[in-house]
C-alpha positions as CSV (number, residue, x, y, z in Angstrom):
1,X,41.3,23.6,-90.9
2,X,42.7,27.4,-91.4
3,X,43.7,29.1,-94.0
4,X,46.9,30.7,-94.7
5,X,47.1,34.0,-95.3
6,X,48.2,33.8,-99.2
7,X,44.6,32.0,-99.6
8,X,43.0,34.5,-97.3
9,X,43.9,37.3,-99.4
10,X,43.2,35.9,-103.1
11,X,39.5,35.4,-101.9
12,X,39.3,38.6,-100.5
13,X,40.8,40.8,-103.4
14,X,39.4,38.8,-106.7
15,X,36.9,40.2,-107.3
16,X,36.4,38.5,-110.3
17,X,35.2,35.0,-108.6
18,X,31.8,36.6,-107.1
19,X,31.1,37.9,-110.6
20,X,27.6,35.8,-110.6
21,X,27.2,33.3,-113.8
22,X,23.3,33.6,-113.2
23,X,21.0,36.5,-114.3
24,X,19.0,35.9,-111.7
25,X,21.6,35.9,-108.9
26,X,19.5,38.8,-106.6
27,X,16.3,35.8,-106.5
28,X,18.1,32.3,-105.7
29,X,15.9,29.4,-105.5
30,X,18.1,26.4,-105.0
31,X,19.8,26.1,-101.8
32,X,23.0,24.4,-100.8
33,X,24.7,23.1,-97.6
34,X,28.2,23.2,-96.6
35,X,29.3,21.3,-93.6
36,X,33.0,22.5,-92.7
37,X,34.0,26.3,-92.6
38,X,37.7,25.6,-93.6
39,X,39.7,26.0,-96.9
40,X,37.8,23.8,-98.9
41,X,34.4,24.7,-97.4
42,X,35.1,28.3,-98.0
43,X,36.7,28.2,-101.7
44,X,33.0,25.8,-102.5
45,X,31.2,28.0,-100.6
46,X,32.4,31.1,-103.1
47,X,31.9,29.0,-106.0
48,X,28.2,28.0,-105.3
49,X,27.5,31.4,-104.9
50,X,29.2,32.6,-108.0
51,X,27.1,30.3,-109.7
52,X,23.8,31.6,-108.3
53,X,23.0,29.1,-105.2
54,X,22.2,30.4,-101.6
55,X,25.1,28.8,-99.2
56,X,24.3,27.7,-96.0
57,X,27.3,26.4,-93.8
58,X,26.2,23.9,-91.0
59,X,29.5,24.3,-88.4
60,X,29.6,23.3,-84.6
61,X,30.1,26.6,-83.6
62,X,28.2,29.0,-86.2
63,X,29.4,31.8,-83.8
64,X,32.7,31.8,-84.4
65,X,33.1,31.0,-88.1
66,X,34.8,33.6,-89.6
67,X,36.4,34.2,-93.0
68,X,32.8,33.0,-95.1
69,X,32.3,34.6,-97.9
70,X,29.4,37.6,-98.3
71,X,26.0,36.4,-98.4
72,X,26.5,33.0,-97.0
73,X,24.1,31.7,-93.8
74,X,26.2,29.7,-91.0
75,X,23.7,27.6,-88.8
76,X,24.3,24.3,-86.5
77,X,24.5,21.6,-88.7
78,X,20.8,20.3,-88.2
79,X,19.4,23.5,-89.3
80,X,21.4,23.9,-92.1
81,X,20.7,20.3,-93.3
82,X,16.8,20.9,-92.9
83,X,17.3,23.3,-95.4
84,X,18.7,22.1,-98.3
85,X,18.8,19.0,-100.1
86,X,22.2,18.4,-101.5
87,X,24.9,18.3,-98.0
88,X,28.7,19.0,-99.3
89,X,31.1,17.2,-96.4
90,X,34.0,18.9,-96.7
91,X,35.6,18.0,-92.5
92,X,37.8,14.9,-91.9
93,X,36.6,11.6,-91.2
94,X,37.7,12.2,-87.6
95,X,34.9,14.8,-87.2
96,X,32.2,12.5,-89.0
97,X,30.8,11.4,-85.3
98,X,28.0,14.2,-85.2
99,X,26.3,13.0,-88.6
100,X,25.0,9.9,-86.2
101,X,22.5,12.5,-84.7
102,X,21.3,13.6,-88.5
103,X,20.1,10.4,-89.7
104,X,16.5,11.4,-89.8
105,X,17.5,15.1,-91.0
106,X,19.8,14.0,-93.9
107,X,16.8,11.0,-94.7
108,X,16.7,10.6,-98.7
109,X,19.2,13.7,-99.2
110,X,22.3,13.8,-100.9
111,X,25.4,14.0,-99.5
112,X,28.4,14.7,-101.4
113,X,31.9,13.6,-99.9
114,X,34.6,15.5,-100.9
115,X,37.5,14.8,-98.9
116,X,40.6,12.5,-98.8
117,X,42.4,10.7,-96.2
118,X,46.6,11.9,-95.4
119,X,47.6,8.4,-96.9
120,X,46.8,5.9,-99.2
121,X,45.1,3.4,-97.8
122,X,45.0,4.7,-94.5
123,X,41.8,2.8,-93.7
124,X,39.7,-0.2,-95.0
125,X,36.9,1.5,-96.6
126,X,36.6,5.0,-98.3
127,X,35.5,8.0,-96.4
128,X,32.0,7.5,-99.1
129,X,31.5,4.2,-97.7
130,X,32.6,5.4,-94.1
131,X,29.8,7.5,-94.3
132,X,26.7,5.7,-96.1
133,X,27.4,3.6,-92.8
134,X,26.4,6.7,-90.4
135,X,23.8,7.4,-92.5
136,X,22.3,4.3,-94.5
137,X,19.2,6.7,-95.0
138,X,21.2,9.5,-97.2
139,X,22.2,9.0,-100.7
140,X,25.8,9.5,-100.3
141,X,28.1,10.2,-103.3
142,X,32.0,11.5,-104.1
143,X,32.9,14.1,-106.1
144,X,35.3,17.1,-106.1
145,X,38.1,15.5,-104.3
146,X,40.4,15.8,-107.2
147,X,39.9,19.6,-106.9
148,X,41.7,21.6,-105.1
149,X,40.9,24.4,-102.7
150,X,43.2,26.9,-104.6
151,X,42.0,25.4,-107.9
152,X,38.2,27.2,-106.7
153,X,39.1,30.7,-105.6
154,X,41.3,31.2,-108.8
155,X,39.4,30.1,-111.5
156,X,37.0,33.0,-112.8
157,X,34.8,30.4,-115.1
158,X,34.2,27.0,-115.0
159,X,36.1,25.7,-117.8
160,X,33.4,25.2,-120.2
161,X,32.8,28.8,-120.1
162,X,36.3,30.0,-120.6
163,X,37.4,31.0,-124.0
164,X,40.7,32.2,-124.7
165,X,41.7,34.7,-127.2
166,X,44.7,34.5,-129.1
167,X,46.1,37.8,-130.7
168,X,49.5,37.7,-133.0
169,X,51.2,40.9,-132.4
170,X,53.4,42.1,-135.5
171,X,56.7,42.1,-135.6
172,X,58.4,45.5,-134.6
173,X,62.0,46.1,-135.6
174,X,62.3,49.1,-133.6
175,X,62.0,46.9,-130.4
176,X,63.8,44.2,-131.6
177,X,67.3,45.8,-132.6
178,X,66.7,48.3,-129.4
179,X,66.7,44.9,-127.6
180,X,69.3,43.7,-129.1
181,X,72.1,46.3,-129.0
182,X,70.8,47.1,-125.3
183,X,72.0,43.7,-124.4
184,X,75.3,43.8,-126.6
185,X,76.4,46.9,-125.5
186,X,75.8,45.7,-121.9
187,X,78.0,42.9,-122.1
188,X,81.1,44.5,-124.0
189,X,80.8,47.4,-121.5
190,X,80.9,44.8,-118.8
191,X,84.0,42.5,-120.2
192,X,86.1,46.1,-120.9
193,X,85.2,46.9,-117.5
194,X,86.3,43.7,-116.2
195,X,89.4,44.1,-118.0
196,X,90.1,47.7,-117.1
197,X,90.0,46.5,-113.0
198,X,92.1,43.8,-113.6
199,X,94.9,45.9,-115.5
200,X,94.5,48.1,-112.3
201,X,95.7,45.5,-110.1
202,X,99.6,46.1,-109.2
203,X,100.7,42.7,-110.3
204,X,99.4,43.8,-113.6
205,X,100.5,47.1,-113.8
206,X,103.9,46.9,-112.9
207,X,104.2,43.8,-116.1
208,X,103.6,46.1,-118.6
209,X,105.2,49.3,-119.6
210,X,103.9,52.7,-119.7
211,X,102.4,52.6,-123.7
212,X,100.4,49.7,-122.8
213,X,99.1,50.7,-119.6
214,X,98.6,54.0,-121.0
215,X,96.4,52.6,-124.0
216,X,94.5,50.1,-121.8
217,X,93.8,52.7,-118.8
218,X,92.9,55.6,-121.7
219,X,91.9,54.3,-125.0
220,X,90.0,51.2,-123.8
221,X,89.0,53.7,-120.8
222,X,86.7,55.8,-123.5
223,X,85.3,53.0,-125.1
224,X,83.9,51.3,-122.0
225,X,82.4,54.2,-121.2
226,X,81.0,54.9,-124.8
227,X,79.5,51.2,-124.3
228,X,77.9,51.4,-121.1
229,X,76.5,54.9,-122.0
230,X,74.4,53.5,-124.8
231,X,73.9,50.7,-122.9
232,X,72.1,53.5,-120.4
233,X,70.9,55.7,-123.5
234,X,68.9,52.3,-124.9
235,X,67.7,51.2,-121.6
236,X,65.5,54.6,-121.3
237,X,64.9,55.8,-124.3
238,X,61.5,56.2,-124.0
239,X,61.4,57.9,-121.0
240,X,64.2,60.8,-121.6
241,X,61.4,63.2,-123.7
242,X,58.6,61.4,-122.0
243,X,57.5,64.4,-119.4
244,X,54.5,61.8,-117.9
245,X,57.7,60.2,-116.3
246,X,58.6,63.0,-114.5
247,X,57.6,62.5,-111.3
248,X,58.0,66.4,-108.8
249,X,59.0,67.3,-112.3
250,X,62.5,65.3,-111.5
251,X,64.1,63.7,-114.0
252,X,64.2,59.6,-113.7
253,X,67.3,57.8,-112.5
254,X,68.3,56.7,-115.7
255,X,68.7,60.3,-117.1
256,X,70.7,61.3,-114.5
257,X,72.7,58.4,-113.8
258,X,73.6,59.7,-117.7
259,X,74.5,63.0,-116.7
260,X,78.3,62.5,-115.7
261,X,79.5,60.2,-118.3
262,X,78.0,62.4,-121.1
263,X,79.9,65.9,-119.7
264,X,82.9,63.6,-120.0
265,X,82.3,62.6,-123.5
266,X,81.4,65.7,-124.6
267,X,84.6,67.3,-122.4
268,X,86.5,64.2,-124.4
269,X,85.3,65.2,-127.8
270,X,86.4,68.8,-127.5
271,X,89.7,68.2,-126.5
272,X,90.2,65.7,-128.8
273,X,90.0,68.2,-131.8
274,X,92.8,68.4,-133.9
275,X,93.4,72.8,-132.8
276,X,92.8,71.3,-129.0
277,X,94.8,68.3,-129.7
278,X,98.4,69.0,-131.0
279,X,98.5,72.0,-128.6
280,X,97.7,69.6,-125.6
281,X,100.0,66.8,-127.3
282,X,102.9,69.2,-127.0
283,X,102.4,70.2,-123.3
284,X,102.7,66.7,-122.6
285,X,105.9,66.6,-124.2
286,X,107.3,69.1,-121.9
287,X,106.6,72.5,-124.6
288,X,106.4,75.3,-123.1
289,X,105.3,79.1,-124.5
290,X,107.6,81.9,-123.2
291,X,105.6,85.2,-123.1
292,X,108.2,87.2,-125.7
293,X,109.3,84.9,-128.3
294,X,108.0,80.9,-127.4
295,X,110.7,79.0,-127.4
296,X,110.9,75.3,-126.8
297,X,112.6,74.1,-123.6
């Protein structure tokens, strides 16, 4: 069996699984066996030791198992069997033939079976019974086949050891109607925008006359771009005085994706005063100042 590399990497970087359970972890008495260096043997393997056993893996080629977790022993699978007197199986009943040449090794030992065939009923006895034949000598019992491999490596505790601490947070309104508008403003800034491109369109244009299209393409203009400024504005409002955030003492993209729109509202505001205004008004009406006396043309 081999292990994927998803698998590979949870064993190697959670760290929390070889936290040992038992004080005395450093002087382990009991000993366990392990036949099979796969997925299963592997996750087990981690688990025994977590919870203070010495793991010794019996393989057919101790050599070339690789991927074991720290601390563990691989020997043949005589050897590791003299050692220890609980045997977890964890290979396919296709690999079972070598456990005919450990009938006086695993004599009056327990052997824990904790595989499962590809498909129901894919032969006439279980893989247990299957193998109290080999070895009529061995007290041979199932267990752990409902648990899976992944189910071993992830799980920090066993589950009687796992408490779980539930914490209300308050309410804060602050977050809430920031969360709120920052999703309003989004959406209305996205439907005027919508609208804006679609009175853009040439078919469109050329329906209405120059008032409307003026008021859509001006007025409606501003306000999108009032919207999806505060959408911007809300979005990173904690970061705009937040220096920590200012990485090569560069502003984040949100501030200056803000920077253009704001000159142009500001630009906007200026022009729309009423000195700015009714001088501007009357340029676009065709005024014009003559440099003696101004007269209107």
């Amino acid at each position: 069996m081999t292990m994927n590399s998803r698998e590979c990497w949870a064993m190697e970087t959670n760290c929390s699984n070889m936290t040992p359970l038992s004080p005395d972890f450093a002087e382990k008495e009991n000993v366990v066996c392990i036949f099979g260096t796969g997925d299963y043997g592997r996750s087990l393997g981690f688990k025994m030791l977590q919870s203070g056993f010495s793991v010794i893996y019996g393989s057919r080629n101790p050599s070339s198992a690789s991927l074991l977790p720290t601390g563990a022993e691989v020997l043949s699978h005589s050897e590791a069997a003299s050692k220890s007197h609980i045997i977890f199986v964890a290979v396919q009943r296709d690999h079972y033939s070598f456990f005919t040449k450990l009938s006086k090794v695993l004599q009056g030992k327990i052997v824990v079976d904790v595989s499962n065939n590809f498909k129901i009923n894919q032969y006439s006895e279980s893989n247990a019974e299957y193998l109290a034949q080999l070895v009529p000598a061995a007290k041979v019992v199932k267990a752990f086949n409902t648990v899976s491999a992944w189910a071993l490596q992830s799980g920090t505790l066993d589950a009687s050891k796992q408490i779980r601490k539930n914490e209300t947070s308050p309410f804060d309104n602050t977050i809430a109607w920031r969360t709120d508008a920052y999703i309003a403003l989004g959406i209305l800034g996205f439907f005027f925008y919508v609208l804006l491109g679609i009175t853009s369109l040439p078919s469109v244009s050329n329906s209405v006359n120059w008032r409307e299209f003026r008021f859509v393409q001006s007025k409606l203009g501003y306000l999108t771009l009032v919207l999806c400024t505060g959408h911007a504005v809300l979005f990173g409002w904690d970061w705009f005085l937040s220096f920590s955030k200012y990485k090569w003492y560069l502003p984040p993209a949100c501030t200056l994706s803000l920077v253009v729109p704001c000159t142009v509202l500001v630009l906007k505001l200026i022009l729309i005063m009423p000195c700015l205004d009714r001088r501007i008004t009357k340029i676009r009406q065709g005024w014009e100042k003559s440099s003696a006396a101004g007269t209107k043309i």
